[in-house]
N, CA, C and O atoms as a GROMACS GRO file, in nm:
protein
  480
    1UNK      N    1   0.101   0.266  -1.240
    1UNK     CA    2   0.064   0.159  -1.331
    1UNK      C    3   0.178   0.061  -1.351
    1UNK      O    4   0.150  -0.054  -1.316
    2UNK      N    5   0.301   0.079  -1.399
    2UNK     CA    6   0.418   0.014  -1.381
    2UNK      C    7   0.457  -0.067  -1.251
    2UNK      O    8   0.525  -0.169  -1.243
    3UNK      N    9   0.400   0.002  -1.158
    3UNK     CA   10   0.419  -0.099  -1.050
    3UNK      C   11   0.341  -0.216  -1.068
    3UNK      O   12   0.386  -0.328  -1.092
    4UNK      N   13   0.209  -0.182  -1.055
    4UNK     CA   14   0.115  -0.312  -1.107
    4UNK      C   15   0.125  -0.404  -1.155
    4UNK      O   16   0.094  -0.516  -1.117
    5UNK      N   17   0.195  -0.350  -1.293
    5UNK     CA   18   0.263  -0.468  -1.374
    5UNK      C   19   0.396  -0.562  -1.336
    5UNK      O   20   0.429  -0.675  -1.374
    6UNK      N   21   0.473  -0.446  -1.222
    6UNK     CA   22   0.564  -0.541  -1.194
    6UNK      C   23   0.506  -0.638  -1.054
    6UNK      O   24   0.558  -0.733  -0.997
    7UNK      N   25   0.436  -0.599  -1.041
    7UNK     CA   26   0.371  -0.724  -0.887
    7UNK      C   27   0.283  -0.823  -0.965
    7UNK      O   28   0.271  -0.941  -0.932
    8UNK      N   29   0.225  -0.770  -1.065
    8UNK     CA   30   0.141  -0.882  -1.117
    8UNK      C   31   0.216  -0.989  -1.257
    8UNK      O   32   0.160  -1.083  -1.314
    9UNK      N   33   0.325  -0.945  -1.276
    9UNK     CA   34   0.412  -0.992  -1.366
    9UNK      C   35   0.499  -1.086  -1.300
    9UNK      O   36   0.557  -1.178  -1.357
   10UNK      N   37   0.506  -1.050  -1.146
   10UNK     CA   38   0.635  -1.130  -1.105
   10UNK      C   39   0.573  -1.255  -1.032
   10UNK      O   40   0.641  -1.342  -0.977
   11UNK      N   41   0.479  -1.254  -1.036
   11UNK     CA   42   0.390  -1.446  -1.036
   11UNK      C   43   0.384  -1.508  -1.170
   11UNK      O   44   0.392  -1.629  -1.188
   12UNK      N   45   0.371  -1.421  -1.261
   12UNK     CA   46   0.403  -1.499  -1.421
   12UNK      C   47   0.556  -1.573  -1.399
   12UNK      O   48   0.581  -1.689  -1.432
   13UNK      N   49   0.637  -1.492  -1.343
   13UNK     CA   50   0.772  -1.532  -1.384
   13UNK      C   51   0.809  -1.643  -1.269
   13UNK      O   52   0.889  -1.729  -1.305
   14UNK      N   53   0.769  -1.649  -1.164
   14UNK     CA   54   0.791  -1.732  -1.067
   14UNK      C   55   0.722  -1.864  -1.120
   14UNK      O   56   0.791  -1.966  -1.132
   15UNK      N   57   0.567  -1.864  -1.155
   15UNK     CA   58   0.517  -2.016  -1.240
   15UNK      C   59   0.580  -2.065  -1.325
   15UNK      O   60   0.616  -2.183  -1.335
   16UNK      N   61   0.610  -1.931  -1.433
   16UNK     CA   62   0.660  -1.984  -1.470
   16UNK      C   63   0.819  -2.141  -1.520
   16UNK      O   64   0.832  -2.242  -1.590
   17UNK      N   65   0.916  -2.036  -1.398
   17UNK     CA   66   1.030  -2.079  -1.403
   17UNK      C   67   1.020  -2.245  -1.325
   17UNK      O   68   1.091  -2.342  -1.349
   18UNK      N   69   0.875  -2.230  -1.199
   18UNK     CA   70   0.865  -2.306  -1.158
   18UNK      C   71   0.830  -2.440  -1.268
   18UNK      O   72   0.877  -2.554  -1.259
   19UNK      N   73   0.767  -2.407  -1.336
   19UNK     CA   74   0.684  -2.516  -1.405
   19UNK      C   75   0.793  -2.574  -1.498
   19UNK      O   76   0.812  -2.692  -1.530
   20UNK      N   77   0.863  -2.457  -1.534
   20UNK     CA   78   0.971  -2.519  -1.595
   20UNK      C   79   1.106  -2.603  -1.541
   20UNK      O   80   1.185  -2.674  -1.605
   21UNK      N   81   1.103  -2.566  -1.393
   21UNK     CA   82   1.211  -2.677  -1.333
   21UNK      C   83   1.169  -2.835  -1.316
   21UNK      O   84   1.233  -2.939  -1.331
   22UNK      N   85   0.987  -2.799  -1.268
   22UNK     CA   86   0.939  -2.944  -1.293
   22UNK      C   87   0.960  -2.991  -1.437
   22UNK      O   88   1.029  -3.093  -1.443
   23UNK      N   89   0.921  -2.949  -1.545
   23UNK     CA   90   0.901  -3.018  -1.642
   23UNK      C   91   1.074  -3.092  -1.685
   23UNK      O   92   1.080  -3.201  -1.742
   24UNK      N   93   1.209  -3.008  -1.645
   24UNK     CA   94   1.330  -3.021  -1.662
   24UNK      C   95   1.360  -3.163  -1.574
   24UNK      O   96   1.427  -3.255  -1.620
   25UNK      N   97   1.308  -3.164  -1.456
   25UNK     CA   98   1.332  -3.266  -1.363
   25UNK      C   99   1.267  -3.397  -1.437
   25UNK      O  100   1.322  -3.504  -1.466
   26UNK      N  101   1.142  -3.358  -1.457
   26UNK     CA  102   1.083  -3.500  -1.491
   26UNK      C  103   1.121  -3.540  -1.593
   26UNK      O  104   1.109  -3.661  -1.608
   27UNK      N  105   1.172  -3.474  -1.688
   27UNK     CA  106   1.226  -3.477  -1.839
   27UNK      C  107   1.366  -3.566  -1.798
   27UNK      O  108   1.396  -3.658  -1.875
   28UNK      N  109   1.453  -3.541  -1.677
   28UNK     CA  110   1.542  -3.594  -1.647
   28UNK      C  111   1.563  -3.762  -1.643
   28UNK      O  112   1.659  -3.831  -1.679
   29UNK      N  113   1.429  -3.799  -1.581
   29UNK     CA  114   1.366  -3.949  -1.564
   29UNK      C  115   1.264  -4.046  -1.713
   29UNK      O  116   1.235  -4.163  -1.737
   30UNK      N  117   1.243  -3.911  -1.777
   30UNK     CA  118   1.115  -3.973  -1.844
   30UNK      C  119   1.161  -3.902  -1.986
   30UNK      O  120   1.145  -3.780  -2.000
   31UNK      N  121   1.220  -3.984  -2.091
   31UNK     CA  122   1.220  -3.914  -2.224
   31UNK      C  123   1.138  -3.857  -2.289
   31UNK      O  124   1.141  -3.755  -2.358
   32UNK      N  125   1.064  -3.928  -2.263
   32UNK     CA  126   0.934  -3.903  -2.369
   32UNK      C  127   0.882  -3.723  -2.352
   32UNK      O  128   0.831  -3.647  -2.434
   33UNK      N  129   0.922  -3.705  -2.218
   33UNK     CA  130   0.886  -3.529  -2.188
   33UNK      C  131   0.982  -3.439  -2.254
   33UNK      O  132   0.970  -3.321  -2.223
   34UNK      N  133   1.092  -3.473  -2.354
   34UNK     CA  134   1.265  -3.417  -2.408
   34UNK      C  135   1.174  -3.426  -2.484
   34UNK      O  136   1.129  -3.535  -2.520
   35UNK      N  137   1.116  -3.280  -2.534
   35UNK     CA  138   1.086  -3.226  -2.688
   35UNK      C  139   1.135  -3.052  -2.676
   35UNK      O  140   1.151  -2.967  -2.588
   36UNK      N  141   1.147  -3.064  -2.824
   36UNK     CA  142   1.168  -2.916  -2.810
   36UNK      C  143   1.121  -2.833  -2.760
   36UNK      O  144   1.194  -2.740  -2.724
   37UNK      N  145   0.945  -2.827  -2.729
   37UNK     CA  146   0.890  -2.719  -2.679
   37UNK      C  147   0.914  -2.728  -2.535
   37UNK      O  148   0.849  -2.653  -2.464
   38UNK      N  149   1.005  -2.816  -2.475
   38UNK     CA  150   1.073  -2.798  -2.333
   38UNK      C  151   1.182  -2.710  -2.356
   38UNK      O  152   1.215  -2.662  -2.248
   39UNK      N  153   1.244  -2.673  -2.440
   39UNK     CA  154   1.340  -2.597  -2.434
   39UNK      C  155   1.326  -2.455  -2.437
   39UNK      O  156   1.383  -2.385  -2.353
   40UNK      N  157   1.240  -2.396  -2.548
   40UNK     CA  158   1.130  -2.297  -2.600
   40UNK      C  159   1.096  -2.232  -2.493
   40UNK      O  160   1.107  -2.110  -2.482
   41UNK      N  161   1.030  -2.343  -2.364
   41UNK     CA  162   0.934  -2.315  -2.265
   41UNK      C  163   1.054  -2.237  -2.176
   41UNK      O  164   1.028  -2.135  -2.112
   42UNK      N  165   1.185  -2.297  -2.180
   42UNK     CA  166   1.224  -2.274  -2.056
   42UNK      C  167   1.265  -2.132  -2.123
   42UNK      O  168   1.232  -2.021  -2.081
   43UNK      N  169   1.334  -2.157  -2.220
   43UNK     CA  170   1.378  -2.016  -2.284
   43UNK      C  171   1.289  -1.880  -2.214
   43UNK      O  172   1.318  -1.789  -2.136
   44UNK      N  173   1.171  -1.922  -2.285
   44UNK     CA  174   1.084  -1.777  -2.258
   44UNK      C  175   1.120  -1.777  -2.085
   44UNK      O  176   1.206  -1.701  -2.041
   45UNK      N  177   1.043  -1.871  -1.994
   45UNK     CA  178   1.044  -1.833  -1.874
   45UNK      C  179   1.147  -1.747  -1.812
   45UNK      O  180   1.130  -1.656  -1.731
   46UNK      N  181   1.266  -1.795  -1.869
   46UNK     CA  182   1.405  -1.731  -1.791
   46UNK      C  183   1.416  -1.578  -1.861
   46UNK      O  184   1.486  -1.497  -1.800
   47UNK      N  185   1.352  -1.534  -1.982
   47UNK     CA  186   1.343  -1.438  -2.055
   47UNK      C  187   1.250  -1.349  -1.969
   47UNK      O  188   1.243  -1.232  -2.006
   48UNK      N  189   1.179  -1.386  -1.861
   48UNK     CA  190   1.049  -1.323  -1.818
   48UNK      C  191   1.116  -1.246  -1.704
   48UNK      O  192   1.068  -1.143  -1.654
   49UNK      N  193   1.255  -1.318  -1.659
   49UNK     CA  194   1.310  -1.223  -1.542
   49UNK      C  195   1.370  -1.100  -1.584
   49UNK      O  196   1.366  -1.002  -1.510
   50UNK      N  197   1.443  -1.097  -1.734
   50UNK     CA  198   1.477  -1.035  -1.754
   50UNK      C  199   1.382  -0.949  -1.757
   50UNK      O  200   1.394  -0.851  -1.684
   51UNK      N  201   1.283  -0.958  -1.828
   51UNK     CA  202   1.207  -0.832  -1.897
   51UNK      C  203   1.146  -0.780  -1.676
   51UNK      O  204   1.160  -0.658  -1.661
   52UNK      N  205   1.109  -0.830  -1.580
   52UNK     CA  206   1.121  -0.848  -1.414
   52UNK      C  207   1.218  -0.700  -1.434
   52UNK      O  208   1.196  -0.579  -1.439
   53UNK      N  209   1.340  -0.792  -1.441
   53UNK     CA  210   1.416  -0.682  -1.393
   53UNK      C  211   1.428  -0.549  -1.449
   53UNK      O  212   1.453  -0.447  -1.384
   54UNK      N  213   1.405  -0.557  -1.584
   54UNK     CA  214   1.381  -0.414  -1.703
   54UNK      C  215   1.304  -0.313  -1.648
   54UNK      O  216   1.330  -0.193  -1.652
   55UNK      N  217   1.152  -0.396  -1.566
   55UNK     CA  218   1.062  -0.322  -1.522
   55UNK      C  219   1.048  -0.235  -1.386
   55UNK      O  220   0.973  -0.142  -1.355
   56UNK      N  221   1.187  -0.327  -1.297
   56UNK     CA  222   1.236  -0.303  -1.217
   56UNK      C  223   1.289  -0.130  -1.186
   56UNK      O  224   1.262  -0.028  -1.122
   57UNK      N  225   1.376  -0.185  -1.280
   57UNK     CA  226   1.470  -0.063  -1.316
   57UNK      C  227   1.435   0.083  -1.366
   57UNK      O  228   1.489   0.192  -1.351
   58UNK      N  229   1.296   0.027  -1.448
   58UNK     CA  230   1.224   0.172  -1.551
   58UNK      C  231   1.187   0.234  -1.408
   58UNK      O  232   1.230   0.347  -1.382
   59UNK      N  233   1.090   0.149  -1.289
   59UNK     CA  234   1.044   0.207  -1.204
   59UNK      C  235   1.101   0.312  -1.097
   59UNK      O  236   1.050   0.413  -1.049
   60UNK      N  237   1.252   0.239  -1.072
   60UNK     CA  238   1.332   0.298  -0.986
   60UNK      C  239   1.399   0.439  -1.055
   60UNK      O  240   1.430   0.541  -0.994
   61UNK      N  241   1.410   0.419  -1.171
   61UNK     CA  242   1.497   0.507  -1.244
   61UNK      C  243   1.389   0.614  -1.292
   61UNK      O  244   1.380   0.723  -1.236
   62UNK      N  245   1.322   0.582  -1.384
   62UNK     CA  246   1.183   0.661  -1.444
   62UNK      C  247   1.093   0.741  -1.326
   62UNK      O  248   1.068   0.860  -1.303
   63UNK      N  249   1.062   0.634  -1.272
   63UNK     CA  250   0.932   0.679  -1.162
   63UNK      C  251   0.985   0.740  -1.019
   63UNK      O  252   0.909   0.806  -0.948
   64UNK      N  253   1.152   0.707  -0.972
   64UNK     CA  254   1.151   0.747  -0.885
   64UNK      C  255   1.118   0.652  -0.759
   64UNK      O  256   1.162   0.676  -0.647
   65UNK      N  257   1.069   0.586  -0.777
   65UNK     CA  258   1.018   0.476  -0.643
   65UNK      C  259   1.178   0.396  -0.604
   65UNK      O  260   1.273   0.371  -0.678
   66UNK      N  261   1.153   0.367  -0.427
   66UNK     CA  262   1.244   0.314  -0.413
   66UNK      C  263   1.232   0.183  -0.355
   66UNK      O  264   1.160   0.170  -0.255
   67UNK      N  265   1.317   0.046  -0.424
   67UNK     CA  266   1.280  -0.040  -0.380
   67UNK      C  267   1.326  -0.108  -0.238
   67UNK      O  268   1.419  -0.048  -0.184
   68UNK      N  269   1.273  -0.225  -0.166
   68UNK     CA  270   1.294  -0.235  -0.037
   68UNK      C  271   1.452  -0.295  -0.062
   68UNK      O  272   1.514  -0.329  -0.163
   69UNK      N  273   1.475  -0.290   0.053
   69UNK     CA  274   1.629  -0.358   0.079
   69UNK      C  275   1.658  -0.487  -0.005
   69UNK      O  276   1.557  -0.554  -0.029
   70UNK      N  277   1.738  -0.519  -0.039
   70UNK     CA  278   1.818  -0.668  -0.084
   70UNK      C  279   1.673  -0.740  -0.200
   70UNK      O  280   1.666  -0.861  -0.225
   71UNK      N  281   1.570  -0.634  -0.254
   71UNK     CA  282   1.474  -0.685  -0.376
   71UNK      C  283   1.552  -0.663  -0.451
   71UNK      O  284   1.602  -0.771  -0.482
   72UNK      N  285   1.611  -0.563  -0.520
   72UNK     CA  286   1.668  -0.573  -0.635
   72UNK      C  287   1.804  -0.646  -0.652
   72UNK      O  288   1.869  -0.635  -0.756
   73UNK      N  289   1.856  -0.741  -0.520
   73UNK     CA  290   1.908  -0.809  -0.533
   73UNK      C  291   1.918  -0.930  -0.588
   73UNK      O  292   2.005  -0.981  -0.659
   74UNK      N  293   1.795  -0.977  -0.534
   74UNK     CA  294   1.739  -1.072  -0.556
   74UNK      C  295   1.768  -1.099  -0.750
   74UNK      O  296   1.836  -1.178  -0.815
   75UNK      N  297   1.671  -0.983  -0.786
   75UNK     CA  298   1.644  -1.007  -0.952
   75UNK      C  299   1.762  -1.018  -1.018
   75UNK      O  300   1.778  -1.097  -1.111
   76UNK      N  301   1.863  -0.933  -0.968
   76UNK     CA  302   2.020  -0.958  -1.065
   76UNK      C  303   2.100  -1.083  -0.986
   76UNK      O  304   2.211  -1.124  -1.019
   77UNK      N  305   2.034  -1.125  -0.897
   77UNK     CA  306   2.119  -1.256  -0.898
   77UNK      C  307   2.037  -1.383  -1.001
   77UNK      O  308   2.095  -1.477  -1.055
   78UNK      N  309   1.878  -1.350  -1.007
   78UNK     CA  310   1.818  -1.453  -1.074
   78UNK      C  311   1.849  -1.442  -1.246
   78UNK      O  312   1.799  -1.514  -1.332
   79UNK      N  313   1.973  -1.303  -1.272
   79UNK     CA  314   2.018  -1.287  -1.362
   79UNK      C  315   2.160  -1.367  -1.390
   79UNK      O  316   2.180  -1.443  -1.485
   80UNK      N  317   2.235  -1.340  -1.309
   80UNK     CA  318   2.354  -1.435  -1.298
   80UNK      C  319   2.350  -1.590  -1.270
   80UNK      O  320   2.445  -1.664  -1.294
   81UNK      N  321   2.219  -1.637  -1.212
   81UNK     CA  322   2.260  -1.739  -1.166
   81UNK      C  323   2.204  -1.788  -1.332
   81UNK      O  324   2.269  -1.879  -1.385
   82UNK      N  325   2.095  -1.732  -1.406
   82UNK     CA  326   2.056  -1.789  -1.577
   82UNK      C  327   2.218  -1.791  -1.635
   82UNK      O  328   2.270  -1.898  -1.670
   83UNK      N  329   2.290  -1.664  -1.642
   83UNK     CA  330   2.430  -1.687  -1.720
   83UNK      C  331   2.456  -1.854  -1.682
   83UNK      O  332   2.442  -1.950  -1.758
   84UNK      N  333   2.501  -1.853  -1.522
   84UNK     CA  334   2.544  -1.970  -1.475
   84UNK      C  335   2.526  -2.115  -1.534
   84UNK      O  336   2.598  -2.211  -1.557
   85UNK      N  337   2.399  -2.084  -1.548
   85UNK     CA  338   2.334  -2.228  -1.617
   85UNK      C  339   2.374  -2.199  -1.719
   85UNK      O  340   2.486  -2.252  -1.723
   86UNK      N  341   2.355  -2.141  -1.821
   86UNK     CA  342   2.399  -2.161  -1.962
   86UNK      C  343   2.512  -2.156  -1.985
   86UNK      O  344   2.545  -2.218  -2.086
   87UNK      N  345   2.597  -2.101  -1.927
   87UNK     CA  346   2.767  -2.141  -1.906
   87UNK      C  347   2.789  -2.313  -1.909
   87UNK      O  348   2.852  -2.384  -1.987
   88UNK      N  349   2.723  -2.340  -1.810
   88UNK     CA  350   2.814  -2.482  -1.739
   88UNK      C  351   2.687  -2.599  -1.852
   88UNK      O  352   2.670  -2.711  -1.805
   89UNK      N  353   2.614  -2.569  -1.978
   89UNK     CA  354   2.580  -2.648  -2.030
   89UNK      C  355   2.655  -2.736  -2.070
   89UNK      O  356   2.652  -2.850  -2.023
   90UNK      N  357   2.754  -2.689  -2.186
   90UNK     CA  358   2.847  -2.813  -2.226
   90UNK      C  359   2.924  -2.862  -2.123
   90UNK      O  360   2.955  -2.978  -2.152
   91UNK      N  361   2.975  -2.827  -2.008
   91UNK     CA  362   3.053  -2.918  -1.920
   91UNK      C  363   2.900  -3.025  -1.828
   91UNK      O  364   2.902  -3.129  -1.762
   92UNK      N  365   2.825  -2.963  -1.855
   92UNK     CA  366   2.737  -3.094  -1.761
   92UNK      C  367   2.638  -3.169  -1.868
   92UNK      O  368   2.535  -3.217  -1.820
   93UNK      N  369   2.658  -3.182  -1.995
   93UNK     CA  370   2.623  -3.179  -2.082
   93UNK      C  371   2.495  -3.319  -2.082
   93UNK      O  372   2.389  -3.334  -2.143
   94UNK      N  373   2.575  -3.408  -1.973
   94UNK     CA  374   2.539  -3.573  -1.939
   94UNK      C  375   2.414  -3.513  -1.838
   94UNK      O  376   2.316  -3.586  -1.828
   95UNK      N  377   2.414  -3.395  -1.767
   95UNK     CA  378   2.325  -3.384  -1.667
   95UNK      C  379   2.227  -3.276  -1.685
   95UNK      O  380   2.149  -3.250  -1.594
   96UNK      N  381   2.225  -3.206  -1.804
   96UNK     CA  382   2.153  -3.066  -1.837
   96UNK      C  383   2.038  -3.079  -1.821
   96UNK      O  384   1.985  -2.971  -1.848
   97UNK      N  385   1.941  -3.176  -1.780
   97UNK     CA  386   1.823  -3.121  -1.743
   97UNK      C  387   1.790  -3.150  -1.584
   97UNK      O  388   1.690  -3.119  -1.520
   98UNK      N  389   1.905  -3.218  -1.544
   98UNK     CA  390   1.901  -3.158  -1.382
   98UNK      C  391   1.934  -3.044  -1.359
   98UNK      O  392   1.889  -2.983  -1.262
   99UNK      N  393   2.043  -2.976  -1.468
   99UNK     CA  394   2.096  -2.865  -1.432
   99UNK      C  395   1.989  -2.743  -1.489
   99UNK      O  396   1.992  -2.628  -1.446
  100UNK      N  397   1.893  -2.791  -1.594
  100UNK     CA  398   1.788  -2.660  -1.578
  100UNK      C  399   1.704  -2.671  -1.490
  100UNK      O  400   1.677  -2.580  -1.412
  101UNK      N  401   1.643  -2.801  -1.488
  101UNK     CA  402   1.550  -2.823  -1.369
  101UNK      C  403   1.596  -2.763  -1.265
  101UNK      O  404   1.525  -2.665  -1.244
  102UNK      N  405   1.705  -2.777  -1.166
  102UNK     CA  406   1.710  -2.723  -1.024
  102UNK      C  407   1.751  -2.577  -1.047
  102UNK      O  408   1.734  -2.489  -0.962
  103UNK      N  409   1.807  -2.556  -1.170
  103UNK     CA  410   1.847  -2.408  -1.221
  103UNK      C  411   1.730  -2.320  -1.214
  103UNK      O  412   1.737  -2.212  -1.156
  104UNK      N  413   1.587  -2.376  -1.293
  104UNK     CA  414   1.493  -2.298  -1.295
  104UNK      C  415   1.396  -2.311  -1.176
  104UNK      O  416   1.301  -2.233  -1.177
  105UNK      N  417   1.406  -2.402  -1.066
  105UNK     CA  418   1.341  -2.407  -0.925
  105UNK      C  419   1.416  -2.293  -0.854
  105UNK      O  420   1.367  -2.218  -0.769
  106UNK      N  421   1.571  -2.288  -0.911
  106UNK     CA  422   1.626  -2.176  -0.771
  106UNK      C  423   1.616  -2.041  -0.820
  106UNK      O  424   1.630  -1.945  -0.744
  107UNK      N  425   1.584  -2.026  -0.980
  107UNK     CA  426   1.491  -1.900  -1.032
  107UNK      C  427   1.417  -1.842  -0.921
  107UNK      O  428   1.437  -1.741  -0.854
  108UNK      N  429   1.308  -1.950  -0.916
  108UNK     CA  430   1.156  -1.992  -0.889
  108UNK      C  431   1.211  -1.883  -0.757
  108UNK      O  432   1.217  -1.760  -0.754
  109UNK      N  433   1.243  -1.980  -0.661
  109UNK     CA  434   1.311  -1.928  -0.516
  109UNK      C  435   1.352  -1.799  -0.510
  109UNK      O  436   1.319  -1.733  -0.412
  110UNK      N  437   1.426  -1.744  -0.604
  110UNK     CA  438   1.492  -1.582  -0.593
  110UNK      C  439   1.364  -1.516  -0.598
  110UNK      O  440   1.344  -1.439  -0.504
  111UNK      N  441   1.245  -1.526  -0.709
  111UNK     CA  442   1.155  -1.478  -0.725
  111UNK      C  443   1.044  -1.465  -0.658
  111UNK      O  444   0.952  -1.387  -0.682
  112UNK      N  445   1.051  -1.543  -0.571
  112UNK     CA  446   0.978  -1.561  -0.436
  112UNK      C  447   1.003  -1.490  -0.304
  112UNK      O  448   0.922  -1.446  -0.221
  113UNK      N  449   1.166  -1.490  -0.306
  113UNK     CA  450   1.216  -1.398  -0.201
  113UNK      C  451   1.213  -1.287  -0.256
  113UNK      O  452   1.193  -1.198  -0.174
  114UNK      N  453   1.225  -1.244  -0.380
  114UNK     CA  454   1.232  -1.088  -0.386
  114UNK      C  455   1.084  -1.036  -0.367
  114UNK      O  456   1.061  -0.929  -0.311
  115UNK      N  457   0.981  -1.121  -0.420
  115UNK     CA  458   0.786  -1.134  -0.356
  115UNK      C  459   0.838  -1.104  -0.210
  115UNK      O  460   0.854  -0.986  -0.178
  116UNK      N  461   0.855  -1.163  -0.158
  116UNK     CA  462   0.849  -1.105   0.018
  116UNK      C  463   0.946  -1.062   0.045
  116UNK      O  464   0.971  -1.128   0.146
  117UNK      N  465   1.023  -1.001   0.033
  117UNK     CA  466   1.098  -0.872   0.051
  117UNK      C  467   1.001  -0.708   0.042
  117UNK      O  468   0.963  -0.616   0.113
  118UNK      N  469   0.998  -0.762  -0.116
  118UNK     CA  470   0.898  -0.646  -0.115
  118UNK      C  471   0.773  -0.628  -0.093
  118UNK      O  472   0.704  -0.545  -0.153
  119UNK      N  473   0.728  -0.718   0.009
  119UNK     CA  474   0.586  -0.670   0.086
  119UNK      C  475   0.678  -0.561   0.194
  119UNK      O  476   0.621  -0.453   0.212
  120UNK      N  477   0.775  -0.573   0.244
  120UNK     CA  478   0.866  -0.518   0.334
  120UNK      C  479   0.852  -0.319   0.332
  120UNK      O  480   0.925  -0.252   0.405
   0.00000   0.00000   0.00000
């Protein structure tokens, strides 16, 4: 059952992050899209890998299952690379919603490769 949830959870987190790099990008060009519930939005999304990887871990650890090569790589880098971004906010401070926007597309991307990895 835990598996389930983590294959059917990890398209939540991939739309998600995706939807949120678009909305960061266009927000970049177009003010009027800079409201708070862009921030909120992205919050949760990037929150969704974590809880990804939590589920990850219960499975491997709890259940015993083993995952394919370089998947669980994937998820702890889509962990470091979130630190990353929220690190380098105040130094790009002039550019922060390019820097979530392409931040939360290359989410998007880890979450996609770790999806086809683990068809593997």
């Amino acid at each position: 059952m835990l598996l389930d949830v983590h294959e059917s959870f990890a398209w939540f987190v991939v739309v998600a992050n995706g939807l949120a790099g678009l909305w960061f990008l266009a927000a970049n060009w177009l003010e009027a899209l800079r409201t708070r519930a862009m921030w909120w939005f992205v919050t949760v999304a990037q929150l969704t890998v974590f809880v990804q990887v939590i589920l990850g871990v219960a499975m491997v650890a709890g259940q015993g299952i083993e995952a394919p090569k370089f998947h669980m790589f994937y998820g702890f880098v889509a962990i470091i690379a979130i630190g990353i971004i929220y690190s380098y906010r105040a130094q790009l401070k002039a550019h922060q919603y390019l820097l979530y926007g392409l931040g939360s597309l290359f989410i998007m991307g880890l979450g996609i490769r770790a999806m086809i990895v683990g068809l593997r």
